[in-house]
C-alpha positions as semicolon CSV with decimal commas, in nm:
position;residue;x (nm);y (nm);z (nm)
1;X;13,060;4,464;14,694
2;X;12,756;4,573;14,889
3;X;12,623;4,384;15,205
4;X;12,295;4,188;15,135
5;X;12,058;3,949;15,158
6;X;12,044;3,613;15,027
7;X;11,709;3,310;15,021
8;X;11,781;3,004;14,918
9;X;11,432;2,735;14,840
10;X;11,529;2,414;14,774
11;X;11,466;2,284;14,455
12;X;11,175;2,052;14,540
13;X;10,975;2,330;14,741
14;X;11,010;2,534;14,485
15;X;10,849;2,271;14,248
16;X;10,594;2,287;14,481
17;X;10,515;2,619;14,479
18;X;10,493;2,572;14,092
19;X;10,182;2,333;14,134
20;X;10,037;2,505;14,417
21;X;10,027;2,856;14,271
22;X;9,874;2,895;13,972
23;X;10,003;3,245;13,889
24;X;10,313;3,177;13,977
25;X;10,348;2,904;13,721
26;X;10,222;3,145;13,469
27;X;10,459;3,379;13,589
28;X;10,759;3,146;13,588
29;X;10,666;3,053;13,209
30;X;10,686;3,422;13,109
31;X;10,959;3,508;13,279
32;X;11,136;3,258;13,125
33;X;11,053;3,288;12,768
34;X;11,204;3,667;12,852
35;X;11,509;3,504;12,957
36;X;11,541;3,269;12,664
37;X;11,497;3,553;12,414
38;X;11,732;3,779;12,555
39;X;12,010;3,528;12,560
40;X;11,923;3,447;12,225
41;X;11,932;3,806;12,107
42;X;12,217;3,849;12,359
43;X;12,399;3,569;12,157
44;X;12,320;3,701;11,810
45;X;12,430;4,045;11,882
46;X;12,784;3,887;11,950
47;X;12,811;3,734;11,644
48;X;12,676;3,984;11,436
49;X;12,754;4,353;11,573
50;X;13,099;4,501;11,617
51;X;13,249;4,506;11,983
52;X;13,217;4,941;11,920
53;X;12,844;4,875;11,831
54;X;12,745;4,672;12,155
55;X;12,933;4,934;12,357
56;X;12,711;5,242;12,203
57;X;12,447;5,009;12,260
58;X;12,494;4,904;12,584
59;X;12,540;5,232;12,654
60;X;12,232;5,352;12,517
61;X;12,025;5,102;12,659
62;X;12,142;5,065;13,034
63;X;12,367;5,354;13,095
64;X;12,353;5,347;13,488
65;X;12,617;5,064;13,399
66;X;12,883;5,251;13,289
């Protein structure tokens, strides 16, 4: 655990800022498509790769985790 910061918008401002800004709403679609196909990838690779095969790939792909 590391000290830090943490914002908090409520839900409706942040709808708001959604309206207001048009990049941001732009922003917030792509951003979320990215999310949406890296669960689904995410999900697939569970089902479909052995437990050894996400590790080397894990480890490949982010190794500052390990």
């Amino acid at each position: 655990m590391t000290d830090c910061e943490v914002w908090e918008i409520k839900y409706d401002d942040f709808q708001e800022v959604f309206r207001s800004i048009p990049g941001f709403a732009e922003w917030g679609r792509l951003w979320f498509t990215y999310q949406l196909f890296t669960l689904k990838q995410r999900s697939l690779d569970m089902i479909t790769i052995s437990a050894t095969s996400r590790y080397l790939k894990l480890s490949k792909e982010k190794p500052k985790i390990l």
